[in-house]
TORKOL-4160 file (C-alpha; in steps of 0.2 Angstrom, whole numbers, padded with zeros to 4 digits, m for minus):
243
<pt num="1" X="1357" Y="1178" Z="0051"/>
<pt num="2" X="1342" Y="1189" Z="0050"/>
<pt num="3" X="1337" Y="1199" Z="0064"/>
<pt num="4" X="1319" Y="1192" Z="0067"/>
<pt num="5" X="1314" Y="1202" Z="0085"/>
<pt num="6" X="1318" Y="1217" Z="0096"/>
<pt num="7" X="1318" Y="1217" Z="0113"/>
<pt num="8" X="1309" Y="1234" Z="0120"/>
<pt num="9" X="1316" Y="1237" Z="0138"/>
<pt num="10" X="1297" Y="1243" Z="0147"/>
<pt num="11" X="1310" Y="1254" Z="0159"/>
<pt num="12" X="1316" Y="1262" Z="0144"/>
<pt num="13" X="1300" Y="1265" Z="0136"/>
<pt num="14" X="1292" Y="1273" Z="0153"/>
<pt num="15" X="1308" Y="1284" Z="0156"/>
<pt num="16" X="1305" Y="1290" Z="0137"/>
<pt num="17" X="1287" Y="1292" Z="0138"/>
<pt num="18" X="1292" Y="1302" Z="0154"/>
<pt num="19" X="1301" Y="1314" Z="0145"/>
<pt num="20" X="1293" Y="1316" Z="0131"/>
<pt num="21" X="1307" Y="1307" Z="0120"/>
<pt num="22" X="1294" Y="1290" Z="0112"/>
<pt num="23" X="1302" Y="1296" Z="0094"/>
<pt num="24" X="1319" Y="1299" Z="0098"/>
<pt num="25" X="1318" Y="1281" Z="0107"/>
<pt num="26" X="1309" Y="1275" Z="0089"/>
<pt num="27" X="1325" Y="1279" Z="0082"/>
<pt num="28" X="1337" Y="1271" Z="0095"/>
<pt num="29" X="1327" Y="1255" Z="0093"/>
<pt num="30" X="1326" Y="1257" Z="0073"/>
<pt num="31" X="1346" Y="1257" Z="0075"/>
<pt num="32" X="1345" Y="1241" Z="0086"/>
<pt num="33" X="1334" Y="1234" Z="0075"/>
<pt num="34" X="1343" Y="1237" Z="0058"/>
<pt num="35" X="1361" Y="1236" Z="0062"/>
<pt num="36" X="1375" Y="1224" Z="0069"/>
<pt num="37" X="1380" Y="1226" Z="0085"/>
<pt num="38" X="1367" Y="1244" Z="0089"/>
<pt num="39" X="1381" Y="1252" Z="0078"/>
<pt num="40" X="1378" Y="1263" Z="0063"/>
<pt num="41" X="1394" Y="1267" Z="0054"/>
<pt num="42" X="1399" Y="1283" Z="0048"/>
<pt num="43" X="1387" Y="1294" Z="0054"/>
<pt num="44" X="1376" Y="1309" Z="0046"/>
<pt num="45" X="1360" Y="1315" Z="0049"/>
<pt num="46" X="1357" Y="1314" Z="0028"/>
<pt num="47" X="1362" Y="1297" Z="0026"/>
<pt num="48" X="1353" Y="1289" Z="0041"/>
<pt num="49" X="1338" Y="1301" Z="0037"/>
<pt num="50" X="1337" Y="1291" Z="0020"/>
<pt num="51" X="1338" Y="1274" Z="0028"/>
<pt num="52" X="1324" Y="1279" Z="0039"/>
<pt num="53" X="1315" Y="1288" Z="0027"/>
<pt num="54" X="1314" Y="1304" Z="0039"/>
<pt num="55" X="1321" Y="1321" Z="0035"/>
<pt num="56" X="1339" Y="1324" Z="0039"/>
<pt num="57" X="1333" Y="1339" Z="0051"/>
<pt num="58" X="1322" Y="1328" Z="0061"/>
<pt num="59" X="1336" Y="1314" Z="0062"/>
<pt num="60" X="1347" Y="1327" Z="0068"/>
<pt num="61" X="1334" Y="1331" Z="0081"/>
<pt num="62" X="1331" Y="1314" Z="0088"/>
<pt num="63" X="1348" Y="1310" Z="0089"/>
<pt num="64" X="1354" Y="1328" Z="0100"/>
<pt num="65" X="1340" Y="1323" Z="0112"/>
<pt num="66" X="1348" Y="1305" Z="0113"/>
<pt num="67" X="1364" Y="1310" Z="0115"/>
<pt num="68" X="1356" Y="1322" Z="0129"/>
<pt num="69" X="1346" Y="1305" Z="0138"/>
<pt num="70" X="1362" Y="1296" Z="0134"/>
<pt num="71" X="1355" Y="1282" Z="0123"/>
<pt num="72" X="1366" Y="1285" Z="0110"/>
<pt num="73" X="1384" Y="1291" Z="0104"/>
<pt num="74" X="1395" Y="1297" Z="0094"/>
<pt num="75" X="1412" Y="1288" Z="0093"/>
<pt num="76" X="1426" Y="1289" Z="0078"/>
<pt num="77" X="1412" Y="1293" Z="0067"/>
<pt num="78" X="1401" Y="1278" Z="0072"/>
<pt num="79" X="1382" Y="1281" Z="0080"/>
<pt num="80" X="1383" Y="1269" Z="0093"/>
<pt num="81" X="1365" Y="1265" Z="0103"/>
<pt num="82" X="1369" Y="1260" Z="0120"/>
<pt num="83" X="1356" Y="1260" Z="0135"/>
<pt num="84" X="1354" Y="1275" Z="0148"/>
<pt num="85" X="1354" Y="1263" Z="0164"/>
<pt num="86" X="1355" Y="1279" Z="0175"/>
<pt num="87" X="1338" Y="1288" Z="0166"/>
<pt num="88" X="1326" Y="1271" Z="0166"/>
<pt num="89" X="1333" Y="1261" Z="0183"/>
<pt num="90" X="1315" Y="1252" Z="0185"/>
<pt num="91" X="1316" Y="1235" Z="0183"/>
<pt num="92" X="1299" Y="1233" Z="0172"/>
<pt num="93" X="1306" Y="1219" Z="0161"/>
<pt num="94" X="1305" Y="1217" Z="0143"/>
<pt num="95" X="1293" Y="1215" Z="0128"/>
<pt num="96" X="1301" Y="1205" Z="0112"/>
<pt num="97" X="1292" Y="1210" Z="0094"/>
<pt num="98" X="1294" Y="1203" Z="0079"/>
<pt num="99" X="1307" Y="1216" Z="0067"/>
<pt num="100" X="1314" Y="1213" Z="0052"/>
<pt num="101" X="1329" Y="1225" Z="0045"/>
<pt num="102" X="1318" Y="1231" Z="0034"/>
<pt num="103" X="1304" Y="1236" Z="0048"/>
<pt num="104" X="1302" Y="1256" Z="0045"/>
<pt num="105" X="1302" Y="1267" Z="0057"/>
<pt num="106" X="1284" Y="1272" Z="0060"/>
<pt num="107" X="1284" Y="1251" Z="0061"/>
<pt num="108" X="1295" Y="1252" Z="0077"/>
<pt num="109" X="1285" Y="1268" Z="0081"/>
<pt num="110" X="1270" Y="1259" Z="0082"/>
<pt num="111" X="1276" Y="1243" Z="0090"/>
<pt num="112" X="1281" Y="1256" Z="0104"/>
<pt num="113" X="1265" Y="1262" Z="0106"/>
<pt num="114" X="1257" Y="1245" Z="0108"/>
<pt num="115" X="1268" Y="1240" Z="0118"/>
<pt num="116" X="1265" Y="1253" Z="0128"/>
<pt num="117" X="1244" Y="1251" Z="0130"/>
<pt num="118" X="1247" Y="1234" Z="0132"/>
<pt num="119" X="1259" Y="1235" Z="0147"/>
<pt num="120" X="1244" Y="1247" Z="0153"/>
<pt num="121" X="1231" Y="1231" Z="0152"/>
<pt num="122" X="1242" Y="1221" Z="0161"/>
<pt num="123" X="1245" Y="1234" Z="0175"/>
<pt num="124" X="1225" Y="1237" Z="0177"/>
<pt num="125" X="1223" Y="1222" Z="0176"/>
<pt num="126" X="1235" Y="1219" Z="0189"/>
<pt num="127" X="1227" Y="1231" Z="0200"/>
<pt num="128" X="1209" Y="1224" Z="0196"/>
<pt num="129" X="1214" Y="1207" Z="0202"/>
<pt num="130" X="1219" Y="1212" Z="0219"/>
<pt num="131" X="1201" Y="1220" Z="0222"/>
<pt num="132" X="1191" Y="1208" Z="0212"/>
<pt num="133" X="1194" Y="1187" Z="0215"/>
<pt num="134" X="1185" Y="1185" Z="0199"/>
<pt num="135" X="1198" Y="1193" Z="0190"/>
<pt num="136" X="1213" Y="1184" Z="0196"/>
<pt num="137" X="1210" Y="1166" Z="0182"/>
<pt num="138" X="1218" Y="1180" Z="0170"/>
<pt num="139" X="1236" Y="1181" Z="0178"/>
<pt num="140" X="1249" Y="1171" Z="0175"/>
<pt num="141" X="1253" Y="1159" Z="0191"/>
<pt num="142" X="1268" Y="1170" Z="0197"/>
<pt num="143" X="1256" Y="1188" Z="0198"/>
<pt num="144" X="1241" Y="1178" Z="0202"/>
<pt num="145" X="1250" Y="1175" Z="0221"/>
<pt num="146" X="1255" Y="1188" Z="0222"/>
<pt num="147" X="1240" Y="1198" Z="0219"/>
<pt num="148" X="1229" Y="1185" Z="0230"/>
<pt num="149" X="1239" Y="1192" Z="0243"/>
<pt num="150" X="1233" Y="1210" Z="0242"/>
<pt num="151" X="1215" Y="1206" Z="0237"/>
<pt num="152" X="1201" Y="1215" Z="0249"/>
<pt num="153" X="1187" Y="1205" Z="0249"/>
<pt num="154" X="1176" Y="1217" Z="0260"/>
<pt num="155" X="1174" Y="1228" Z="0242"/>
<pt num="156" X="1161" Y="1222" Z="0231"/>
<pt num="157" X="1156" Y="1222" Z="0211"/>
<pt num="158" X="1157" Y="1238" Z="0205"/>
<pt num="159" X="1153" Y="1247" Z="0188"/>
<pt num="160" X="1163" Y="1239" Z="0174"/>
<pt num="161" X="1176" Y="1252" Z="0172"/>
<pt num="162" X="1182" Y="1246" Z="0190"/>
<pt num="163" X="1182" Y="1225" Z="0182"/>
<pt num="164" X="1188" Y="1230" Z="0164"/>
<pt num="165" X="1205" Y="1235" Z="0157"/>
<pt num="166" X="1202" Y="1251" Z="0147"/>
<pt num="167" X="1210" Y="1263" Z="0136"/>
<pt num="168" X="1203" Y="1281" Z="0133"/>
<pt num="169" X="1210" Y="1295" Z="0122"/>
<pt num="170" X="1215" Y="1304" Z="0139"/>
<pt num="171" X="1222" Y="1289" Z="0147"/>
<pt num="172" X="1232" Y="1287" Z="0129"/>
<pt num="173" X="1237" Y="1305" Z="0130"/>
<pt num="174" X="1244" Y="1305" Z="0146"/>
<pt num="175" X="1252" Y="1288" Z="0142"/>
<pt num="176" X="1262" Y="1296" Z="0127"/>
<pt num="177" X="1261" Y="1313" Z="0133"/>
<pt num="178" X="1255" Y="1320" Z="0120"/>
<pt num="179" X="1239" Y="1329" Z="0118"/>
<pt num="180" X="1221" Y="1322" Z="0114"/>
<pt num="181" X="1218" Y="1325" Z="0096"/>
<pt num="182" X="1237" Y="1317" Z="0093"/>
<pt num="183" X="1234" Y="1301" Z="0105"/>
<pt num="184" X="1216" Y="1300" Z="0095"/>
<pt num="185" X="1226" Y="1301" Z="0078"/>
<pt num="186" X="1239" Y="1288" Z="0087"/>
<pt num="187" X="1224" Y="1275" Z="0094"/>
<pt num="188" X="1216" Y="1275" Z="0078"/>
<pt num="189" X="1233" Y="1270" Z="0064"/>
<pt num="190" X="1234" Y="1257" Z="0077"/>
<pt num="191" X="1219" Y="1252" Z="0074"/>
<pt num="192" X="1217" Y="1253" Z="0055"/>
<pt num="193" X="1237" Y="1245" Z="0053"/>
<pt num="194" X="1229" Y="1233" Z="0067"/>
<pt num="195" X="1242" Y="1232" Z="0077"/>
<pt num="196" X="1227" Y="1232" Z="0093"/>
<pt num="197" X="1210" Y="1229" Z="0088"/>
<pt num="198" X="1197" Y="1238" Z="0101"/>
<pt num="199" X="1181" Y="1236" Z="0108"/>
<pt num="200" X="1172" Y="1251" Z="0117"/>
<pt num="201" X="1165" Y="1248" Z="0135"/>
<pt num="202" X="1148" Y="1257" Z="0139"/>
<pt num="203" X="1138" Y="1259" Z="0156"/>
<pt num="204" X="1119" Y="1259" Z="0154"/>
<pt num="205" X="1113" Y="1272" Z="0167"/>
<pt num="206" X="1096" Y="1271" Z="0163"/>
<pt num="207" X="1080" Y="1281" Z="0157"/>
<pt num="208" X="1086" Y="1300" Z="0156"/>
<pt num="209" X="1076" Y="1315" Z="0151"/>
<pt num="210" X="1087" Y="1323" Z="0135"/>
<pt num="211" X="1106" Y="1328" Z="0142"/>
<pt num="212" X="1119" Y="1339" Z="0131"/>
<pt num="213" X="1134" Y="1328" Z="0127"/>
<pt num="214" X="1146" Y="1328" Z="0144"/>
<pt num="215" X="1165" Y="1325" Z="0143"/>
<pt num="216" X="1172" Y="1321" Z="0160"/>
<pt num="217" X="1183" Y="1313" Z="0170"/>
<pt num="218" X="1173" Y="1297" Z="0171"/>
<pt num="219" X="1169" Y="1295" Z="0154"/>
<pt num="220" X="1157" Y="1304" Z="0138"/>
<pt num="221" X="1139" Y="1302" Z="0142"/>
<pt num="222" X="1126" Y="1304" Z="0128"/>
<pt num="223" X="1108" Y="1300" Z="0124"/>
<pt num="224" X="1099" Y="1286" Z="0112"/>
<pt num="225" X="1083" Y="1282" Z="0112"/>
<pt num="226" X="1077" Y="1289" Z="0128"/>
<pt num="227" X="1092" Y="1279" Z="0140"/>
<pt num="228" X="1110" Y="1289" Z="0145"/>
<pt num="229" X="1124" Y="1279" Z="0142"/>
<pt num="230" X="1143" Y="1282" Z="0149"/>
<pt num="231" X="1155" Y="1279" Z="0135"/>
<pt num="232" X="1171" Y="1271" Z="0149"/>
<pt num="233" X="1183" Y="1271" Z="0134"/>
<pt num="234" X="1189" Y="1254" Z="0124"/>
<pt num="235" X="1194" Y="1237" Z="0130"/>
<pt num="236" X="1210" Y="1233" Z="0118"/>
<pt num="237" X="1220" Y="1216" Z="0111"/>
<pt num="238" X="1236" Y="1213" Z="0101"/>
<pt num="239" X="1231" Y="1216" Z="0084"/>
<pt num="240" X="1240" Y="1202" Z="0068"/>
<pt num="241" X="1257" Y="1215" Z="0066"/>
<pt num="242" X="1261" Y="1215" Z="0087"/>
<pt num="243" X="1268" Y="1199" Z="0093"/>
């Protein structure tokens, strides 16, 4: 029967984030995703790098730094993908995508990616529900318990960067850890293949003399028509190829 999902292990997908390893990891799940039994029989870099459509150098590459993190090896030939349990011991559960054997590998790539931001909703959102009772109707019943618990009802409303889940291209980069102009590159295939669609979060400050365009920590701020603005980043949801 026809493989129809892959099970992304969030653990996993921190630790490789972590380390810098989100390719490398595209490639062990390509394997699960393609193959019986997380097996790929008779092993070279050239052969699996034309079943990926990668080059044989860069397939050789992924799988020396998988063999390093232990989520893969090589046995009578065979390149078998097996789970690091010692790298990624947090138990963050797991996120099942739609895969087809077919699916290449920027597809399981980019499903990594989104399934990375969205995990990142869900944690700010988390974290915004225990300050803000307004937000807990958004949690399933098993979080919203437990976040009703830590709530601190003596902090009040505040800007909507402290009630919205966001995404910027910092907070992607540090997410992939990689640097700004690749997360930007990153946030916006994802948006145009829509595997997330986007909407941008901004603050009006209010009436402002004219200001030179500022890039900080708490967001861009920019003039039009006479008001200052705070760009906070962009709100996102599951685009039609993430389930």
């Amino acid at each position: 029967m026809m493989k129809k999902s892959t099970r992304f292990n969030n653990s996993i997908l921190k630790y490789a984030s972590e380390q810098g390893i989100l390719k490398p990891i595209a490639l062990y799940y390509s394997i699960k995703a393609k193959y019986k039994n997380s097996c790929y029989y008779n092993y070279s870099p050239s052969r699996l790098a034309k079943a990926l459509k990668l080059h044989p150098k860069t397939v050789e590459r992924y799988v020396k730094k998988l063999i390093d993190h232990k989520f893969v090896t090589l046995r009578d030939g065979n390149l078998i993908a097996a789970a690091n349990r010692k790298g990624a011991t947090e138990k963050l559960g797991v996120k099942s995508v739609e895969t087809r054997p077919y699916t290449s590998f920027e597809g399981i790539l980019n499903r990594i990616y989104t399934t990375i931001l969205i995990n990142n909703k869900y944690q700010q959102t988390f974290e915004i529900a225990k300050h803000y009772e307004r937000k807990l109707e958004v949690l399933n019943p098993r979080l919203r318990k437990k976040a009703i618990k830590k709530v601190d009802f003596s902090k009040g409303y505040g800007l909507e960067n402290s009630q919205t889940a966001i995404i910027s291209v910092t907070g992607a980069s540090r997410l992939f850890n990689v640097s700004r102009s690749t997360a930007q590159t990153i946030l916006t295939d994802l948006r145009k293949k829509n595997y997330l669609t986007f909407r941008s979060i901004v603050n009006n400050i209010g009436k402002a003399r004219p200001l030179k365009y500022l890039d900080g920590y708490l967001g861009h701020f920019y003039n039009r028509y006479g008001y200052c603005y705070q760009y906070l980043g962009r709100e996102i949801k599951e685009g039609r190829y993430y389930c």
